[in-house]
Each structure stands twice: as C-alpha cells, then as structure tokens.
C-alpha positions in Angstrom: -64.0 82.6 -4.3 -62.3 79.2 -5.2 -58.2 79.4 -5.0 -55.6 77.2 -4.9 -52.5 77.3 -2.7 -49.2 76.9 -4.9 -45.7 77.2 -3.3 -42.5 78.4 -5.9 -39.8 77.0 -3.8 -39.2 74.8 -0.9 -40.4 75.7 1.9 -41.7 78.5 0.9 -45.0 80.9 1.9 -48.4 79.3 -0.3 -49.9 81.5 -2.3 -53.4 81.8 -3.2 -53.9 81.9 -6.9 -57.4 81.8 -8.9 -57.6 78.6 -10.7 -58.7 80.1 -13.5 -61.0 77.0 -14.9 -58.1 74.8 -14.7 -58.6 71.4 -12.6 -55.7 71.1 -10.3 -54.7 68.1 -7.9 -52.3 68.6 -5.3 -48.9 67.9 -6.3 -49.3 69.3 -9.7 -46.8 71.8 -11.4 -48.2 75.0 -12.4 -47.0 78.2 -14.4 -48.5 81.2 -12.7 -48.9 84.9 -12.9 -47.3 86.4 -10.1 -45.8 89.9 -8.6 -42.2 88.7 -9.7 -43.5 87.9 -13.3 -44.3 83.7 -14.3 -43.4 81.1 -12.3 -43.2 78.0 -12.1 -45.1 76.2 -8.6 -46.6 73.5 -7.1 -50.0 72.8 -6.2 -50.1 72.9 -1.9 -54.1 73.2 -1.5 -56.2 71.7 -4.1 -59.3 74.1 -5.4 -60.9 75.5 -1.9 -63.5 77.9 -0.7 -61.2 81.1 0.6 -62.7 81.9 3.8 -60.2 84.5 4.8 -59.1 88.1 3.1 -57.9 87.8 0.0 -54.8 90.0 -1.5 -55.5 93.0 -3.0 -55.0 91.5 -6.8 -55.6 87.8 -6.9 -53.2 86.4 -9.5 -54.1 83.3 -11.7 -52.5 80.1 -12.5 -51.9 80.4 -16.5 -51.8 76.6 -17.2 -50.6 73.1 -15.8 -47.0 72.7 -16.9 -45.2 70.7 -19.7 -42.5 68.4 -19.8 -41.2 71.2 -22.1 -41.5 73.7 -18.7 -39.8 70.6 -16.2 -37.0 70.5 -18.8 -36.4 74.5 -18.9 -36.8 74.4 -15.2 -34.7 72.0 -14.4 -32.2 73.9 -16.8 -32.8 77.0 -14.9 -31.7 75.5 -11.6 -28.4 74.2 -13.0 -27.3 77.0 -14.2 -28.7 78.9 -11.1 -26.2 76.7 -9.3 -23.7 77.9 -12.1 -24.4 81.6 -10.9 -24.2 80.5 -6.7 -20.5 78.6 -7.5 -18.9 81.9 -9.2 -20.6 83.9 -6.6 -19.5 82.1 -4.0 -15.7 82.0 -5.0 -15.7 85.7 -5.6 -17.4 86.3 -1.8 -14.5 84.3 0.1 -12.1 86.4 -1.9 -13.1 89.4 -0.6 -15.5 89.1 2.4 -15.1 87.0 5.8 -18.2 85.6 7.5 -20.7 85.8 4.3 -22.3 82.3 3.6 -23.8 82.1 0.2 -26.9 79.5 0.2 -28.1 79.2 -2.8 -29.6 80.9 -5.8 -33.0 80.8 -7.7 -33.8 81.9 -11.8 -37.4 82.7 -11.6 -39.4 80.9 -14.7 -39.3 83.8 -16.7 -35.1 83.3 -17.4 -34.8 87.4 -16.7 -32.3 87.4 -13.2 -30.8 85.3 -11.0 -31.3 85.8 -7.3 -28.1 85.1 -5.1 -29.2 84.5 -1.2 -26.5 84.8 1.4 -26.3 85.7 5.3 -23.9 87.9 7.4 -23.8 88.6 10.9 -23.5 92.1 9.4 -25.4 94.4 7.1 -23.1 93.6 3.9 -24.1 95.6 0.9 -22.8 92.5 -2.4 -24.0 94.5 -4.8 -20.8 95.1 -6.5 -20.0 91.2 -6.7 -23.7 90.9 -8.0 -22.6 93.2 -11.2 -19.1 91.4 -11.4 -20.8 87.6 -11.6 -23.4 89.2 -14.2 -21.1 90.9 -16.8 -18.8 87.5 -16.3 -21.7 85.7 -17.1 -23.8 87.5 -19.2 -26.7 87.5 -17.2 -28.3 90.3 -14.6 -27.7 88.9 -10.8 -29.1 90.1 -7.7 -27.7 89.8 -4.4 -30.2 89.2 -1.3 -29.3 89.0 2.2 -31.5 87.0 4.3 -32.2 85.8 7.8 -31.0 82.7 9.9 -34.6 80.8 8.8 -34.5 81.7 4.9 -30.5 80.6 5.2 -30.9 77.3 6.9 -34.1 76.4 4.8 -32.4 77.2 1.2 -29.0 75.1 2.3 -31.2 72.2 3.6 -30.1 69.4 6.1 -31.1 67.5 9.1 -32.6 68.2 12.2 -32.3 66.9 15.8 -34.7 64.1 15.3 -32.5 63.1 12.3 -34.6 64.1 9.6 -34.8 66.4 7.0 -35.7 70.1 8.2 -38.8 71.1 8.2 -38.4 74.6 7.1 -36.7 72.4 3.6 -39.3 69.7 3.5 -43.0 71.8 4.1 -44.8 75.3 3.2 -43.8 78.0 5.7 -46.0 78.7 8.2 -47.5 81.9 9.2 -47.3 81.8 13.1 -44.6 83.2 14.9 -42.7 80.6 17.2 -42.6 81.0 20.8 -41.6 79.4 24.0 -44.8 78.6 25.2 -45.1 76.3 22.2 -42.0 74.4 24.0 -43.9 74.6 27.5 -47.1 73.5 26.0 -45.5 70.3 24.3 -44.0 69.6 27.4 -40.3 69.9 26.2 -37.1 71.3 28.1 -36.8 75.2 27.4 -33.4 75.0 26.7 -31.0 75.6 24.0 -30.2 72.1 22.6 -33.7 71.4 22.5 -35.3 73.7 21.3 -33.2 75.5 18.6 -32.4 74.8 15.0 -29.5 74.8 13.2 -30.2 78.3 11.8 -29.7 79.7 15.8 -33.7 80.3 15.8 -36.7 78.6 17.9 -36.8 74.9 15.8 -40.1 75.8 13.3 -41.3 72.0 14.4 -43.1 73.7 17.7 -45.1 75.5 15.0 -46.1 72.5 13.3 -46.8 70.3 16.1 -48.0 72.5 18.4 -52.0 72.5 17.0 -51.9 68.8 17.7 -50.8 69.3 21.3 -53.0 71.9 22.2 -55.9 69.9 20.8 -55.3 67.1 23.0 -54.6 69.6 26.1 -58.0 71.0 25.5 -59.9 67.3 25.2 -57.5 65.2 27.7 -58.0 65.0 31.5 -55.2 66.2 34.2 -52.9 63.8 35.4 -54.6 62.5 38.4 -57.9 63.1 37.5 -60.3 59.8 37.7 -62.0 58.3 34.7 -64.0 55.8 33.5 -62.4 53.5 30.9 -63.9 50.6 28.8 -61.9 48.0 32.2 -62.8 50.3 34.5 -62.4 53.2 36.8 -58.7 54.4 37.1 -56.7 57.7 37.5 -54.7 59.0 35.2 -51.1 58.7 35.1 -49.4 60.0 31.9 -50.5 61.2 28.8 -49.6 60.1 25.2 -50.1 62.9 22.4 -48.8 61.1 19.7 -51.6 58.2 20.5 -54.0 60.7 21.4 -54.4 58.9 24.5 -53.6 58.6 28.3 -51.8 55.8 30.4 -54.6 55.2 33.3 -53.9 53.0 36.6 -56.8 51.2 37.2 -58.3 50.3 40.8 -56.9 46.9 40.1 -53.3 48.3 39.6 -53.2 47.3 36.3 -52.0 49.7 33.9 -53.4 50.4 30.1 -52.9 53.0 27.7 -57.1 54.7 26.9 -57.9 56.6 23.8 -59.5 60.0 24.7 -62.7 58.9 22.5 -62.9 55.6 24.6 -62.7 57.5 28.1 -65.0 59.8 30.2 -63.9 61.9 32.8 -65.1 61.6 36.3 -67.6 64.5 37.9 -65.7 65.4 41.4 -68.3 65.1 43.7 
C-alpha cells in the first residue's frame, strides 16, 4: 500500500497516512484525518511502498493545505501561546516545581492542550478548568516526560546546535549505552546526557552510521592494501567513512573504505 509519512509537530512520531490520490512532495503541509480529529502536518516521507504492519485504520490526508489553513494555523499557535502564558502564571501561584512547556490547538480549533513536567504526579486539572472558563475555551492539562518537555521548550545542545529531539521526527528506538560504547564516546554524564536529564537522542540518530562503518572497516592494526601501498591501520574516521593507515614507508594517509582491501592473515 503507498503512504506517506507526515509529522503534526516538531519533533514529533511520523505517521503513515494514505495519500489518498493526492501528489505530495516532502515538505508539503497537509490537513489530515487523524485519531484526534483534522490536523494540520507536514509531509516527512514522500509517497512510498509500506513494507512494514500497517495500523489497524489507515487514516488519509484530506488535501494539501491553503494559505487560508497557514493563516488559521498560525492563528492557532498564537493564541495557543495565549492559553500557555495564563496557564503558566496561574501554576507558579499555586504549585512549586511544575514547568509549563508549551501548548498546542489541534487544526480543528476544539481544545487547547497545556504540556508541563513535575518531578511529581500533579493532577492540573483544576487550573485547566480555571484558564478555560477565563478564556472561553476547553483546556487540557498533560503532564509529560523529561524528552516530550525538553523537545516542546526547544534549545541547544552540547555540540551548540539546535536539539535534535526540536529539529527532526522522533525516532522509534530506545537509546542505550552501548550506542555511547559503539560510537566510541565517554560513558559519562556530561557526555552523554541532554538537557532533559535523559540519554542525548543524537546516539539514536548517529548510531546506524557508526555501526555501518564498524561492520565494513578493518581493526586498528589490521594490514591493508591501499591505492600507495601496504600499511596498518592506525585510526579510524566515521565521519569520512575512512581510516588513517601508516604505510611501510611511515608515511601517513587517511584511505576511504571503498578504496582499501583488507589483508588475508596468513
């Protein structure tokens, strides 16, 4: 069955939707059936073959969207951010240690949902209710985890840009240390955690790349034959997808693995 992947906020989980007979590009904005009602997305994965199991109902994409829809959306969010500032003053007035991050109207106008965090299980329901008859509009309160918080406030990471979790689709696989060990980085906590307290979602992301080039490179100190000659292998480069080889005549050079052939002990 053809889909397409479309994402409803940043960072957020893609979602395969029938196309419906629409052409889609990547980067387009779509309005969309969905569990939650319409929404308004973005094209991730352009039209593709699904390979893997599908959802139990397959939702459609209803149409590209307007200017009309980027106007109402962007309406939406102010007044979403409305909703997050009077939120926001009434939680400091009454609870200590709740962060509010941010709030989303889905496309359909109906709600406003109000994320925030808590070391503790805090029920805001009753602030929700407050905010909604002050504003004349029904608001939810959701509390939500270290990665959801981080990713909806935004910001910058240790390598000094934007987070990841802000700037691309969520991933599916859970982060682990062995991601660290694999890409060769210090398993400690300045290195390898985030801002939101959690493994830093980057070792997801990268790690495909590194294992890929642990499963085609040679060892350190294996021999190999190079386009200048025989030489050992010193260091690797992942980025470059290549290796830093000493050659018999001490010289050092820096080998893609396509240009390199490891050699048979004997």
């Amino acid at each position: 069955m053809m889909m397409v992947g479309v994402v409803f906020q940043s960072g957020g989980t893609v979602e395969l939707h029938d196309p419906n007979g629409v052409e889609l590009l990547w980067n387009d904005r779509v309005i969309c059936e969905t569990a939650r009602g319409e929404e308004y997305g973005r094209v991730v994965q352009p039209e593709h073959e699904s390979t893997g199991k599908l959802p139990e109902r397959v939702f459609r994409v209803l149409r590209k969207a307007t200017p009309e829809d980027d106007v109402r959306r962007r309406q939406q969010r102010e007044q979403a951010s409305e909703v997050r500032r009077v939120f926001r003053r009434a939680v400091v007035a009454r609870h200590a240690g709740v962060k509010v991050h941010g709030a989303e109207m889905p496309f359909d106008g109906r709600r406003v949902v109000v994320g925030y965090t808590s070391e503790d299980r805090v029920d805001l329901g009753p602030i929700a209710q407050d905010v909604g008859r002050q504003l004349t509009l029904r608001v939810e309160a959701r509390q939500l985890g270290p990665r959801d918080g981080a990713r909806i406030t935004g910001g910058y990471g240790l390598c000094g840009d934007v987070l990841c979790c802000t700037r691309f689709p969520a991933h599916e696989q859970r982060i682990t240390l062995r991601m660290a060990k694999d890409q060769d980085l210090p398993v400690n906590p300045g290195r390898v955690t985030g801002l939101c307290g959690r493994l830093r979602c980057c070792l997801a992301f990268e790690h495909p790349v590194y294992k890929s080039f642990r499963d085609r490179a040679p060892a350190i100190g294996r021999t190999v034959d190079t386009p200048e000659g025989r030489g050992v292998v010193r260091s690797v480069q992942v980025p470059a997808d290549a290796v830093l080889v000493r050659l018999d005549d001490d010289r050092e050079v820096s080998v893609r693995l396509d240009d390199l052939s490891e050699v048979a002990r004997g």
